[in-house]
C-alpha positions in Angstrom: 159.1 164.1 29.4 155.8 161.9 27.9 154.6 159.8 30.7 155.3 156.8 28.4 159.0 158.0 28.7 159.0 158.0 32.3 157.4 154.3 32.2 159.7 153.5 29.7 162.8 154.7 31.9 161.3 153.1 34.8 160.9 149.8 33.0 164.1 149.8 31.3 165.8 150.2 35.3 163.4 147.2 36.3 164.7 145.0 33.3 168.1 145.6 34.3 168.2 144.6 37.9 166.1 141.9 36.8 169.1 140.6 34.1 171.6 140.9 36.9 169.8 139.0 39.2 168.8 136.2 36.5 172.6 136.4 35.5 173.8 135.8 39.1 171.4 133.0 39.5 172.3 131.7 36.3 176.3 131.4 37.2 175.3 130.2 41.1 172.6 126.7 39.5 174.3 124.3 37.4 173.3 123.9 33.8 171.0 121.9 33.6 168.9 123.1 36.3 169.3 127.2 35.5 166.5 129.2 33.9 167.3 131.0 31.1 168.1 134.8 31.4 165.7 136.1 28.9 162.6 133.7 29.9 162.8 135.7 33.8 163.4 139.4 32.1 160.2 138.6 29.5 158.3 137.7 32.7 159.4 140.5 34.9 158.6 142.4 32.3 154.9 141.3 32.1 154.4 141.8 35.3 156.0 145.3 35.2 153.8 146.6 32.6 150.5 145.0 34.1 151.1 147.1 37.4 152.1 150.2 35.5 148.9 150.2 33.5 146.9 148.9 36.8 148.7 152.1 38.3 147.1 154.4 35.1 143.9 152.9 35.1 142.9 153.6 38.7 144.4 156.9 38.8 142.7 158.3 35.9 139.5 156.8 37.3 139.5 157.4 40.8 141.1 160.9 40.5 140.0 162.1 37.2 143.7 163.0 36.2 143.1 164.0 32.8 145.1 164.2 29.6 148.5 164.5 29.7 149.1 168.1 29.6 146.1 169.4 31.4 147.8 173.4 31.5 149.7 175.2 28.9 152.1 176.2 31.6 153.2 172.7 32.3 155.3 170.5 29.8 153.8 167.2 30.9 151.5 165.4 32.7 152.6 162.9 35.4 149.2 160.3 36.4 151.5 159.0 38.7 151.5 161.7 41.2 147.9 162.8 42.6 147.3 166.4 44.0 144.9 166.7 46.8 142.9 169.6 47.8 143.3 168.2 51.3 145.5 170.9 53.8 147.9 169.7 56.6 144.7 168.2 58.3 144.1 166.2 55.7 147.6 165.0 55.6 147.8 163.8 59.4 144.8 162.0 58.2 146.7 160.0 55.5 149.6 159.5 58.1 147.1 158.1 60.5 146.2 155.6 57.4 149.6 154.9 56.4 150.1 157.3 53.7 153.0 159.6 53.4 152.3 162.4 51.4 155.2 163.2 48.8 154.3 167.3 49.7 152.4 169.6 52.0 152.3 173.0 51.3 149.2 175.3 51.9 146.5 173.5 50.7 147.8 171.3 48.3 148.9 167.7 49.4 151.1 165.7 46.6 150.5 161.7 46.5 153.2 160.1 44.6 152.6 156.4 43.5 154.9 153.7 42.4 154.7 150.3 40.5 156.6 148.9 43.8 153.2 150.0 45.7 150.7 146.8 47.1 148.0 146.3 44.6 145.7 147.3 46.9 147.0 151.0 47.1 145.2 153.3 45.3 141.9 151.5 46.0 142.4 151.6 49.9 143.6 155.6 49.2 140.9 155.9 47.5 138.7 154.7 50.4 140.4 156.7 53.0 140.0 159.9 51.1 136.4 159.0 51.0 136.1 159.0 54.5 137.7 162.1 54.5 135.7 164.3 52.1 132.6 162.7 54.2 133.7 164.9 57.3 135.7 167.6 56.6 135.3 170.9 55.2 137.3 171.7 51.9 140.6 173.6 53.0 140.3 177.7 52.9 142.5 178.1 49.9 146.3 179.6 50.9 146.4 183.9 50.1 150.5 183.2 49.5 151.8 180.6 48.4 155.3 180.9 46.3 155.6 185.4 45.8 157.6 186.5 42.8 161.2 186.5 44.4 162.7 190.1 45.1 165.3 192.2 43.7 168.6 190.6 43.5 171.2 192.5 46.0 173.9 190.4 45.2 175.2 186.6 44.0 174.3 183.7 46.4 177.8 183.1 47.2 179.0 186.6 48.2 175.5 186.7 50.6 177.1 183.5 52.1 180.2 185.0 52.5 179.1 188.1 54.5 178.4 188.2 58.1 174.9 188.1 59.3 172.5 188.3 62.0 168.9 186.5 62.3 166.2 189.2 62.9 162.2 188.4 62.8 161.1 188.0 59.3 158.7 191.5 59.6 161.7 193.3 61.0 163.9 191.5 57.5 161.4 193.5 54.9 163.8 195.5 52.8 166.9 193.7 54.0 168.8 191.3 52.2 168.7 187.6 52.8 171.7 185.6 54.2 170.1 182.2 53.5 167.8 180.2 51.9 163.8 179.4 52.9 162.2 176.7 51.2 159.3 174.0 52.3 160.9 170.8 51.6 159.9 168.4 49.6 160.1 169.4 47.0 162.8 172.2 48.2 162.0 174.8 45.7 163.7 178.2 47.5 161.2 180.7 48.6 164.0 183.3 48.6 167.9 182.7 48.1 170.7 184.1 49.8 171.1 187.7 48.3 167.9 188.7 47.7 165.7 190.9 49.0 162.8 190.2 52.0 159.7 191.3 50.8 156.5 191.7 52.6 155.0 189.3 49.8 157.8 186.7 51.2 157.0 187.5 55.0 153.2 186.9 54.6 154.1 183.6 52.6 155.8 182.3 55.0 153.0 183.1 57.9 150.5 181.5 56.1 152.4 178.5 55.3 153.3 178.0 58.4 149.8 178.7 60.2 148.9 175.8 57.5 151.4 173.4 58.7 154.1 173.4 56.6 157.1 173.0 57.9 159.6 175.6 56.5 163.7 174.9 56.3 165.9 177.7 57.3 169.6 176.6 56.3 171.2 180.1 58.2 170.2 178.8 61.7 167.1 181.2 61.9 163.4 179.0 63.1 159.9 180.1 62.6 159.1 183.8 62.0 162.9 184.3 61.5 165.3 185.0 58.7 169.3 185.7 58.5 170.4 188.8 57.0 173.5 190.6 55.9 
C-alpha cells in the first residue's frame, strides 16, 4: 500500500467521525443557529491534510527517510514510522523523554508517528535524539536477530494438543517446540508450536534478550526456557 493510500484511508476515517459529530451537532442546535455539515468536514479536512504533510515534511528532513520503496524486498515505504539505530539504551532514553517506542528488538528501535501527535513532536524527537547521539556510542549491531525457522515436525495445532514439559532453551535444540516465542510488538513468531529448536533460534533469543528485549513465551516457559513436546 502507497503511502498516499494509507493517508488517504486515514483521512477518509477522520472525515467520517468528523460527519457524525457535525450531524449530531447539527440535530442537537436549532436551525437557524447550526453550522452546516459540509462547511466543518471541508475544515477538518484542511486541517487534516496540513498535519499529514507537516508529519512528511519533517520526517523526510530530519530523518532522511527516502523514497518510498527504499529496498526491493519491501512493497512500500511508510515515512510515518522512523527506525532508529538506537538499542534498548537508547529506548529507556526516549521513555525518559516521553517517547514510547512502537518496537525494540536488538538494535533497531521503531518510532511510529501519527497526525493526532502535538505539533511539536518530531521537532522535540528530533532534539532528544540529538542529545543522544552526542553521548552515546552507536549500538554493537545484534549477530541473531530473526533465524530462518526449522523444520516443521508437525501442524501448530496437533503441537498444542500434545503434552509438554519446559526445558532450558540449549537443552530444547533438536526438540520440537510446544509454543510460540516472539518479541512483541510487532509479534512476529520466532518459532511456532511444531517446529524444531535450533541452535540458530537459541542464540537468537540470548542475544535479544542480553539486548533488552523482552521475549513472550505463551507455553508458560520465562527467559532461557522453551516448552516442548
Amino acid at each position: 500500500m502507497k503511502k498516499k493510500t494509507i493517508w488517504s484511508l486515514v483521512l477518509t476515517l477522520a472525515l467520517a467521525v468528523s460527519a457524525i459529530g457535525a450531524t449530531a451537532v447539527a440535530f442537537a442546535a436549532t436551525p437557524d443557529t447550526a453550522e452546516p455539515a459540509a462547511a466543518i468536514a471541508t475544515e477538518n479536512e484542511d486541517a487534516i491534510w496540513e498535519q499529514i504533510e507537516a508529519v512528511e515534511a519533517k520526517s523526510d528532513a530530519v530523518f532522511q527517510c527516502g523514497a518510498d520503496a527504499p529496498h526491493p524486498d519491501f512493497f512500500a515505504h511508510d515515512a510515518g514510522k522512523l527506525l532508529l539505530q538506537i538499542g534498548a539504551a537508547g529506548a529507556a532514553y526516549l521513555r525518559e523523554n516521553g517517547f514510547e517506542p512502537e518496537m525494540v528488538c536488538g538494535p533497531n528501535v521503531l518510532a511510529m508517528t501519527s497526525p493526532c501527535d502535538a505539533e511539536d513532536a518530531l521537532d522535540r524527537l528530533a532534539e532528544v535524539l540529538a542529545a543522544w547521539d552526542k553521548n552515546a556510542a552507536p549500538p554493537a549491531a545484534a549477530p541473531h536477530i530473526l533465524p530462518a525457522p526449522g523444520a516443521v515436525r508437525c501442524t501448530i495445532g496437533a503441537a498444542l494438543l500434545r503434552p509438554s514439559r519446559i526445558v532450558p532453551m540449549q537443552s530444547a535444540v533438536g526438540q520440537t517446540a510446544a509454543e510460540y516465542l516472539w518479541a512483541y510488538p510487532p509479534g512476529v513468531p520466532l518459532i511456532a508450536p511444531g517446529e524444531e529448536v535450533t541452535a540458530a533460534l537459541a542464540a537468537a533469543c540470548e542475544e535479544l534478550e542480553k539486548a533488552g528485549t523482552r521475549i513472550k513465551h505463551i507455553g508458560g516457559s520465562g527467559p532461557d526456557k522453551i516448552s516442548v513436546i
